[in-house]
Phi, psi and omega in degrees: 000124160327126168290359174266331177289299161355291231256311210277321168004267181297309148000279188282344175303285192342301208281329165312305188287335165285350162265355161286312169345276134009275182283328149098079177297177176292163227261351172281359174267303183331298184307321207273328171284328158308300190293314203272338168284329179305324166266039159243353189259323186311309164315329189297348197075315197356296152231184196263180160305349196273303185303309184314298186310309190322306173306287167349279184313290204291341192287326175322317189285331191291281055122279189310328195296319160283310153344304192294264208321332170272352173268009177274294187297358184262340180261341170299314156340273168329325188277286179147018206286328178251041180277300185343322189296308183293332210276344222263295164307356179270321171305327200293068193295341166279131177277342165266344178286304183309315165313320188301281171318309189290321187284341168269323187250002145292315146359262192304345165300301190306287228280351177253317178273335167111167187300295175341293242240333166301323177293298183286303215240343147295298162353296186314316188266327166295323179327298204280339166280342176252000154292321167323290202283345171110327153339151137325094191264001177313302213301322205257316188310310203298325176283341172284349193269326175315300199279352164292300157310291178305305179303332186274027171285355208269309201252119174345302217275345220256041201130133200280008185267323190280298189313350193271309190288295184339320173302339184289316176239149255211062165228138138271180195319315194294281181305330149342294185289331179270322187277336200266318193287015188266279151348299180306304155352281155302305193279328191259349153310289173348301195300332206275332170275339181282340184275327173313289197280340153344283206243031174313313192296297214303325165268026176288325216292128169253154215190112188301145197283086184327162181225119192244167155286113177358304181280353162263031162259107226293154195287153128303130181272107197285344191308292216270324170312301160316301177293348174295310194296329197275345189282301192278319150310337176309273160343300189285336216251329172241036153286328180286340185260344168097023181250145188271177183277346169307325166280324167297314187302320178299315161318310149304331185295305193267359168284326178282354185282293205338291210302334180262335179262328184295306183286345167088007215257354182203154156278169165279356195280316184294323189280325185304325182269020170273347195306303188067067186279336192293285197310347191260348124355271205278007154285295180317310166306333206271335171303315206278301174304335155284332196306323184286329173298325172299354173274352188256180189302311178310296160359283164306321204266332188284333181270336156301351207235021172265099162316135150288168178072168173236027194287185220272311187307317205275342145345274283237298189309320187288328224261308185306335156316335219240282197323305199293330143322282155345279157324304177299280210256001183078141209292320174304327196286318199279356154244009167281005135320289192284313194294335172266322155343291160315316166338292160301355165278341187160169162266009189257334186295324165274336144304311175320299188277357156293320193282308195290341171274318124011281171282313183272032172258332185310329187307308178245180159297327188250015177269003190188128182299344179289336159295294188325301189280334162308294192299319177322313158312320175301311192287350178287315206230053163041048160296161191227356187278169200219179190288339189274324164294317169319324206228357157310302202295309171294327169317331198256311213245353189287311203285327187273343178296301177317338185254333191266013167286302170318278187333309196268021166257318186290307192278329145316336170279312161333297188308283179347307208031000000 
């Protein structure tokens, strides 16, 4: 075989599967571009059938779990949880209360549902609460795509990148969660402020908050609120026993599917296609074709570019490393690339290059699907922020988020030791 073919192979599946990515096709052309950049990096020989399962097999639980965790936000949906969200954000007749509200409780979307339910099924609902309130809504959009990204530094689980890295670093859910949050912290302050001064004129107006009665508000739906608190305990408490979270989550999964099909609030045709089974195809295609990129020369050039150590530059250097990758080739590739490289320096080293992969994906449009499917929401659901608000904002809040993410992880990990 040409060694250009060898080399160039894999290159273009990537650059394929990133622009289906991209455009996001219907989901059997989705899948079928999974499978086929995969037997085309495959063709390369680089590895065998052994390797392709070996890969298959580790990526598989990841695979499911986002599968599992999107019929859980698709049945919190149904249930009303974020209409419930919108009406409660609809009051914030202040446009800095809104921004507020809104930048807490995507955090928090992220950090229990993972980005993906923030992106798609938040988005929507701040879109619409701040046409309610009368408001400016770039500031509050612009904070679920910030906050998808950024936030999902707290929980193995809250990003498929950190569940990707995780096997990798010899921490559990608990410890994950202890070393990340002072950074989740710090990075998700940063955002709430780079859009405060960004979008200072759109928030001068103060305006009193309205006030309703309890009972016109539609409740919370306690059904799924439980299963939510008990689904992140769930995670910390048999992490300790060696059960991966891919097993809490189906489990969750299949009590809010019961609990939604039971009430009549879904079919099952319905939850089953929340799955988005085409896309966990085309993650598992996206596994095998990186797996063959770490054998080309592009490997080689990548694993040259790793700092040694775990002093703070050389933090700082693995995170720009992450970002930069991130960007170039999008945050999944780059990071089943990079992380077992990384790996042998440390688990704070692999934290690291989660906040630069993590955080520096914000950067472009193509750094992360979550951006990708955020503008997709926009445009559905008659949002106004533009490509241009997008990447001001990143430009002004990702490189100071990133370094000060880095900072307090390196000197928190010092406290930790």
């Amino acid at each position: 075989m040409l060694p250009a073919y060898r080399d160039a192979a894999p290159i273009v599946a990537l650059v394929v599967l990133l622009a289906a990515a991209y455009l996001h096709p219907k989901d059997w052309v989705e899948a079928l571009v999974g499978v086929g950049g995969a037997a085309l990096a495959m063709s390369t020989g680089a590895i065998g059938l052994a390797g392709a399962g070996a890969e298959l097999s580790r990526l598989l639980p990841v695979v499911v779990f986002l599968l599992a965790i999107l019929v859980v936000a698709e049945a919190c949906r149904v249930e009303g949880l974020f209409s419930a969200l919108g009406a409660r954000l609809a009051l914030r007749s202040d446009p800095r209360s809104l921004l507020l509200l809104a930048v807490t409780v995507a955090a928090l979307v992220t950090v229990a549902l993972s980005l993906d339910a923030t992106v798609v099924l938040f988005t929507p609902v701040v879109i619409a609460a701040a046409a309610g309130a009368r408001v400016p809504s770039r500031p509050a959009e612009l904070a679920c795509v910030r906050m998808a990204n950024s936030a999902s530094l707290l929980l193995p689980v809250s990003n498929l990148t950190n569940l990707l890295a995780l096997p990798y670093v010899s921490l559990s859910f608990g410890g994950f969660l202890l070393r990340m949050a002072p950074s989740w912290m710090v990075v998700v302050t940063l955002d709430w402020l780079a859009l405060r001064l960004l979008f200072r004129g759109e928030l001068g107006g103060r305006t009193r908050d309205r006030h309703l009665p309890p009972d016109v508000l539609p409740p919370l739906p306690r059904v799924p609120l439980v299963a939510i608190v008990l689904m992140l305990c769930s995670f910390g408490v048999t992490s300790a026993y060696g059960v991966q979270p891919v097993w809490t989550a189906v489990v969750a999964a299949l009590v809010l599917s019961g609990h939604a099909v039971a009430r009549r609030r879904a079919s099952l045709a319905q939850l089953v296609q929340s799955t988005h089974l085409s896309f966990g195809i085309f993650v598992l295609g996206l596994g095998v074709v990186v797996a063959v990129l770490a054998h080309t020369w592009l490997g080689s050039a990548v694993h040259h570019l790793v700092p040694g150590g775990d002093g703070f530059t050389a933090l700082l250097g693995t995170a720009v490393l992450g970002g930069v990758l991130a960007n170039l080739v999008n945050n999944l590739p780059a990071t089943l690339l990079v992380v077992p490289m990384v790996a042998p320096l440390g688990a704070t080293a692999v934290l690291a290059l989660l906040v630069g992969i993590n955080v520096g994906s914000s950067l472009t449009w193509t750094g992360s699907l979550a951006n990708l499917l955020w503008r997709r929401s926009l445009v559905r659901n008659g949002g106004v922020s533009t490509g241009r608000d997008f990447h001001l904002v990143a430009l002004v809040a990702t490189p100071v988020a990133m370094v000060a993410g880095v900072a307090v992880l390196h000197a928190w990990s010092g406290v930790l030791g």
